[in-house]
VEXKEDREN-738471 format. One record per atom (N, C-alpha, C): residue number from 1; residue in three letters; atom name; y, x negated, z negated. Coordinates in steps of 0.1 Angstrom, whole numbers, plus 5000, padded with zeros to 4 digits. Atoms other than C-alpha are relative to their C-alpha. Layout:
BEGIN
(NUM "ala" "CA" (Y X Z))
...
This chain:
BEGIN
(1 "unk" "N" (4990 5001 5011))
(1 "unk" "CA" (2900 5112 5402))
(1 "unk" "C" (5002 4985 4996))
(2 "unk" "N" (5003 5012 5004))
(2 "unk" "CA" (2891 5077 5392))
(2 "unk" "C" (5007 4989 5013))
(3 "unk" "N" (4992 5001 4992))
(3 "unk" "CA" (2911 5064 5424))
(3 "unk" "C" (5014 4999 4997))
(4 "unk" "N" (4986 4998 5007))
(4 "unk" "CA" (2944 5075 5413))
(4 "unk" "C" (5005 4995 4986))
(5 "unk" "N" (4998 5002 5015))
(5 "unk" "CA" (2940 5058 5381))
(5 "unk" "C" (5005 4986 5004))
(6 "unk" "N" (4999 5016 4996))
(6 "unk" "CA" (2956 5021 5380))
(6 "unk" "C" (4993 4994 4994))
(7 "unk" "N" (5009 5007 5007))
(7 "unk" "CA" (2936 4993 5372))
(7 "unk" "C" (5009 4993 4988))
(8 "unk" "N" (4990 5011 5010))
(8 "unk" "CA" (2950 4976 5340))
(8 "unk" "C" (4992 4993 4996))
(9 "unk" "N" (5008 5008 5012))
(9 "unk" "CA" (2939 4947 5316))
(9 "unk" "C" (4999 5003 4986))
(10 "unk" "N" (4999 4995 5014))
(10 "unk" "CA" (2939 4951 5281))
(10 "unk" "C" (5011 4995 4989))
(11 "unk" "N" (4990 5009 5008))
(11 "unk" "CA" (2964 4924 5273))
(11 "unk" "C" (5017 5012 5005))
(12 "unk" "N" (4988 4988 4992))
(12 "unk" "CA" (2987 4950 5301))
(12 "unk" "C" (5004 5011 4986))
(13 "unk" "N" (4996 4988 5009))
(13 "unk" "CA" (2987 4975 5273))
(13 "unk" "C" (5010 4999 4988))
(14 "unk" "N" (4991 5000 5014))
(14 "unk" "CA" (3014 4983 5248))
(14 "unk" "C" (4995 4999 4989))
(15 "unk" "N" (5004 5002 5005))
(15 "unk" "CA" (3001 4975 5218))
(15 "unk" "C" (5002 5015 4987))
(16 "unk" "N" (4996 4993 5014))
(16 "unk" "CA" (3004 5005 5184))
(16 "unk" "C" (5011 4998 4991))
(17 "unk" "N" (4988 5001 5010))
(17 "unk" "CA" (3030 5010 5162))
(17 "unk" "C" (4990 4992 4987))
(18 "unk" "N" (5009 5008 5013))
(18 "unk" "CA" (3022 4983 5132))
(18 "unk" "C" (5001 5009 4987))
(19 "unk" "N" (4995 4990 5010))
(19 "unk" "CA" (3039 5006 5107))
(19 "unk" "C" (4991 5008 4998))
(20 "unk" "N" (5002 4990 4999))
(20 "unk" "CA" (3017 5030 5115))
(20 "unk" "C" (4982 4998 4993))
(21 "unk" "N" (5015 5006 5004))
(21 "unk" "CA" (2985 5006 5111))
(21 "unk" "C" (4997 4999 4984))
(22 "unk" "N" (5002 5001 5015))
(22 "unk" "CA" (2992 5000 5077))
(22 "unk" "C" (5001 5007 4992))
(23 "unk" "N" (4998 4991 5008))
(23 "unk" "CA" (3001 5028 5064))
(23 "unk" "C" (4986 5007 5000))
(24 "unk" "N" (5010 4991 5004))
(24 "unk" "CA" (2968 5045 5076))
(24 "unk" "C" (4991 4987 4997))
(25 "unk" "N" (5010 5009 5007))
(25 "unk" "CA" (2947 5013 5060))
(25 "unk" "C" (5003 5003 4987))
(26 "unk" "N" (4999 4996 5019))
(26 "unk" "CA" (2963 5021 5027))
(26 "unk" "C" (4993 5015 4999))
(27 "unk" "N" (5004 4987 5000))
(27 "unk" "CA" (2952 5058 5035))
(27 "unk" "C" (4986 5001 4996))
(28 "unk" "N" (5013 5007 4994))
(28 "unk" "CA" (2918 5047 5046))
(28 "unk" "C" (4992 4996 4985))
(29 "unk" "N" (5003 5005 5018))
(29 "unk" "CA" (2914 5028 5010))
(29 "unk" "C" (5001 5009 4990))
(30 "unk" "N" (5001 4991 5013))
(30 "unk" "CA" (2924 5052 4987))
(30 "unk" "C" (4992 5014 5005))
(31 "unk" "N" (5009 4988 5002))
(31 "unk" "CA" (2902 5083 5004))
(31 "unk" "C" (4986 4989 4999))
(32 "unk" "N" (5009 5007 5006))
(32 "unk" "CA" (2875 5053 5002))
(32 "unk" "C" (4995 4999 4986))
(33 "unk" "N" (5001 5001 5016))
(33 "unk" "CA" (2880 5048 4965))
(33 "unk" "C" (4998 5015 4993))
(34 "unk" "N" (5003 4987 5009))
(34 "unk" "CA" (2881 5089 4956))
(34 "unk" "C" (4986 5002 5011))
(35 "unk" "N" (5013 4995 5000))
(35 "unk" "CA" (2846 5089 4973))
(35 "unk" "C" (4990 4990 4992))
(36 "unk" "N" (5007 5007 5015))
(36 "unk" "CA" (2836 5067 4941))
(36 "unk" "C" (4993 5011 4995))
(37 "unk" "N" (4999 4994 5012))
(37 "unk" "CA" (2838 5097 4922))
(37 "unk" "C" (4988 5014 5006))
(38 "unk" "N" (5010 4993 4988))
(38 "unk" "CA" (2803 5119 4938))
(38 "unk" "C" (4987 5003 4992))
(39 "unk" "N" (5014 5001 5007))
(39 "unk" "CA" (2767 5126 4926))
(39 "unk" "C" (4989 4993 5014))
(40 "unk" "N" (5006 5013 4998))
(40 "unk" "CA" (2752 5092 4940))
(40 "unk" "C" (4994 4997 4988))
(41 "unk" "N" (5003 5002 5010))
(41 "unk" "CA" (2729 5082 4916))
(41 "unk" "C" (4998 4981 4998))
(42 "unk" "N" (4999 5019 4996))
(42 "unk" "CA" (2727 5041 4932))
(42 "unk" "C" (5017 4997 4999))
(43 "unk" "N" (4987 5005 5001))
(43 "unk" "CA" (2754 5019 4927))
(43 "unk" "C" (5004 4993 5013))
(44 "unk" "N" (4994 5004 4990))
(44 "unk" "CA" (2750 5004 4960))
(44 "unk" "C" (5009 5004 5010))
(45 "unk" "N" (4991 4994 4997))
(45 "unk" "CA" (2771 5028 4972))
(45 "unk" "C" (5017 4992 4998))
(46 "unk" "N" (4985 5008 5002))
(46 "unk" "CA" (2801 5019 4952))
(46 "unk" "C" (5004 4983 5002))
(47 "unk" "N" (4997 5010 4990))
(47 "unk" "CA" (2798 4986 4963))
(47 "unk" "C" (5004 4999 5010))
(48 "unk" "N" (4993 4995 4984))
(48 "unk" "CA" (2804 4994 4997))
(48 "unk" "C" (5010 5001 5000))
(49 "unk" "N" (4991 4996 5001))
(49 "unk" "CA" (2829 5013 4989))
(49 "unk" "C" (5012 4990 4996))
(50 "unk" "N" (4991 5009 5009))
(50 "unk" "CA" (2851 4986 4966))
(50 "unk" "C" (5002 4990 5013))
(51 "unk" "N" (5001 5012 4992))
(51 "unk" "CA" (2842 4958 4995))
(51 "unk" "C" (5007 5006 5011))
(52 "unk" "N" (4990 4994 4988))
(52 "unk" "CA" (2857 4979 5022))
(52 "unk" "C" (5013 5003 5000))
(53 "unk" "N" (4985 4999 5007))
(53 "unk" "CA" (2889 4992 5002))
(53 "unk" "C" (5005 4989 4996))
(54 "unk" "N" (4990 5014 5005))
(54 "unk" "CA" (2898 4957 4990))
(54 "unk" "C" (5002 4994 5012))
(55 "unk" "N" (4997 5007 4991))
(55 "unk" "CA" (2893 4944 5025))
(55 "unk" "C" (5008 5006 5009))
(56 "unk" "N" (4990 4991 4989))
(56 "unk" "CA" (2914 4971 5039))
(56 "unk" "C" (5013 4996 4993))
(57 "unk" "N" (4995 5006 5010))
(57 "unk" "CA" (2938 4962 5010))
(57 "unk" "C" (5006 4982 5003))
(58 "unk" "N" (4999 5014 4997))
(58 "unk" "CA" (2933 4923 5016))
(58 "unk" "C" (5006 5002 5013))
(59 "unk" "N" (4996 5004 4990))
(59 "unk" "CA" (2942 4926 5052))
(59 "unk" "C" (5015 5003 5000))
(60 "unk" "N" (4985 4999 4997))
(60 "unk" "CA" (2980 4946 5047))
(60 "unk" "C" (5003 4991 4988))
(61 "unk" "N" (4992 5013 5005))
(61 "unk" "CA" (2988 4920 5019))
(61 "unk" "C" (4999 4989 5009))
(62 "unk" "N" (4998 5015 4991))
(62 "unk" "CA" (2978 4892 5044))
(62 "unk" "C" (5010 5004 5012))
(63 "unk" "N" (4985 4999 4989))
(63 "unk" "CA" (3003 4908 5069))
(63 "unk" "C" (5009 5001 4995))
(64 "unk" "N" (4985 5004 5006))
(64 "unk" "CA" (3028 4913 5046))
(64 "unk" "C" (5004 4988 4999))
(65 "unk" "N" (4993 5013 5006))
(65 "unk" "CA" (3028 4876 5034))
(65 "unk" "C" (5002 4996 5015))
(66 "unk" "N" (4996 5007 4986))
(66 "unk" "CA" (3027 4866 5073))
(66 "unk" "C" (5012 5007 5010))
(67 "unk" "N" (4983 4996 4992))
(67 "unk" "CA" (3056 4889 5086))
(67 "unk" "C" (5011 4997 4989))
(68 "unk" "N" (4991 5003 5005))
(68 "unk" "CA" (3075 4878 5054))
(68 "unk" "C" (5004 4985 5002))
(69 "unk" "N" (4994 5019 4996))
(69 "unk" "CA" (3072 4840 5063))
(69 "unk" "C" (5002 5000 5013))
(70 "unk" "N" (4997 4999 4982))
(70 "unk" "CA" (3081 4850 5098))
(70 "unk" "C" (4987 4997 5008))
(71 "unk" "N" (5011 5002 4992))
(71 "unk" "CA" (3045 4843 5112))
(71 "unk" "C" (4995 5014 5002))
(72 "unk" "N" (5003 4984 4996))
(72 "unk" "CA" (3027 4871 5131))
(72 "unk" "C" (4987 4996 5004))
């Protein structure tokens, strides 16, 4: 089977719809943030939680502001 397969690179590959990336990072954050709401009795939890959703958060504002100034 493995024969018939071509060898590619990784750069060879078509890359994901971007559209598609950020929309499920905003997804991603907000089921993050409604698992705030639990019977956890530590707070280290919601830390986690907050540090992960803002940086999912932080990353599609930093692509917004770099596909708005034309950088990619």
């Amino acid at each position: 089977m493995a024969e018939h397969e071509p060898v590619t690179s990784p750069d060879q590959h078509k890359p994901g719809s971007p559209k598609a990336a950020r929309v499920s990072a905003v997804v991603v954050a907000l089921l993050l943030l409604t698992c705030l709401v639990g019977n956890h009795k530590g707070r280290i939890e919601d830390v986690w939680l907050l540090v992960c959703a803002g940086g999912l958060i932080l990353a599609v504002v930093g692509d917004w502001v770099l596909r708005r100034n034309g950088l990619r």
